[in-house]
C-alpha positions as CSV (number, residue, x, y, z in Angstrom):
1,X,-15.7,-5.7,-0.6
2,X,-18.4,-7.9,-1.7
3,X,-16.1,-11.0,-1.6
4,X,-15.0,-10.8,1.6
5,X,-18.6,-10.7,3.3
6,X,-19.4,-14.3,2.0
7,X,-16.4,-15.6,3.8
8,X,-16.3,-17.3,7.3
9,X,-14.3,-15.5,10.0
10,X,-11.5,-18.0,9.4
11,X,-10.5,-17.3,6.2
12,X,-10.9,-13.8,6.5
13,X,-8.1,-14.2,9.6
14,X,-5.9,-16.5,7.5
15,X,-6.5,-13.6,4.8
16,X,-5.2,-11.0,7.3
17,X,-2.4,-12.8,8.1
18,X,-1.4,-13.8,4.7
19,X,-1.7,-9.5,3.7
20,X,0.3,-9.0,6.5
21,X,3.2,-11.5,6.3
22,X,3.0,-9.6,2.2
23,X,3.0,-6.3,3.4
24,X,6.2,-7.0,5.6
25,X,8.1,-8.8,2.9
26,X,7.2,-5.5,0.7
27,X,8.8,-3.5,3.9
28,X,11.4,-5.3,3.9
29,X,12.2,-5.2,0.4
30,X,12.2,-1.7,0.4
31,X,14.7,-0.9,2.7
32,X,17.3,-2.7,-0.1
33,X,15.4,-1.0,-2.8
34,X,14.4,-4.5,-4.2
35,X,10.5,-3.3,-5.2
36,X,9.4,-2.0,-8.5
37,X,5.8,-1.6,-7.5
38,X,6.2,1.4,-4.7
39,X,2.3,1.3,-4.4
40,X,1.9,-2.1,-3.7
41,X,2.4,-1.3,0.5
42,X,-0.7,1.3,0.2
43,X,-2.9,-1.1,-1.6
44,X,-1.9,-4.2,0.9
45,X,-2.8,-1.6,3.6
46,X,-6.2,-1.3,2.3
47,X,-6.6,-4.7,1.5
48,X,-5.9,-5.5,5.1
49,X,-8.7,-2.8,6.4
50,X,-11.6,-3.9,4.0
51,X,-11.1,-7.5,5.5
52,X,-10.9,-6.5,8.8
53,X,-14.0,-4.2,8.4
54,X,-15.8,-7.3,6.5
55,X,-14.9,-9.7,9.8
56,X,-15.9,-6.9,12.2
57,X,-19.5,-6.5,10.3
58,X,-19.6,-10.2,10.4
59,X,-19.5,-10.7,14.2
60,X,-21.7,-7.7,14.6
């Protein structure tokens, strides 16, 4: 959490958007029963919340 309060408001957008183009690949995946890593979707969820919080302290 501490990393992501150093950064500007842009990377932590292009951050989002890179979890979130991730997460979907893993959905994706899933559906063909491609992953091995079944908890990688919970952790990318979290990922994507913590930065979001971070950018949401940041403009406050």
């Amino acid at each position: 959490m501490n990393d992501y309060k150093n950064k500007t408001p842009a990377d932590l957008a292009n951050l989002v958007a890179e979890k979130r183009s991730a997460l979907r690949t893993f959905r994706y995946g899933s559906t063909g029963g491609k992953t091995k890593n079944v908890k990688e979707g919970r952790t990318l969820r979290t990922e994507i919340a913590r930065i979001m919080t971070a950018a949401r302290a940041n403009s406050k």
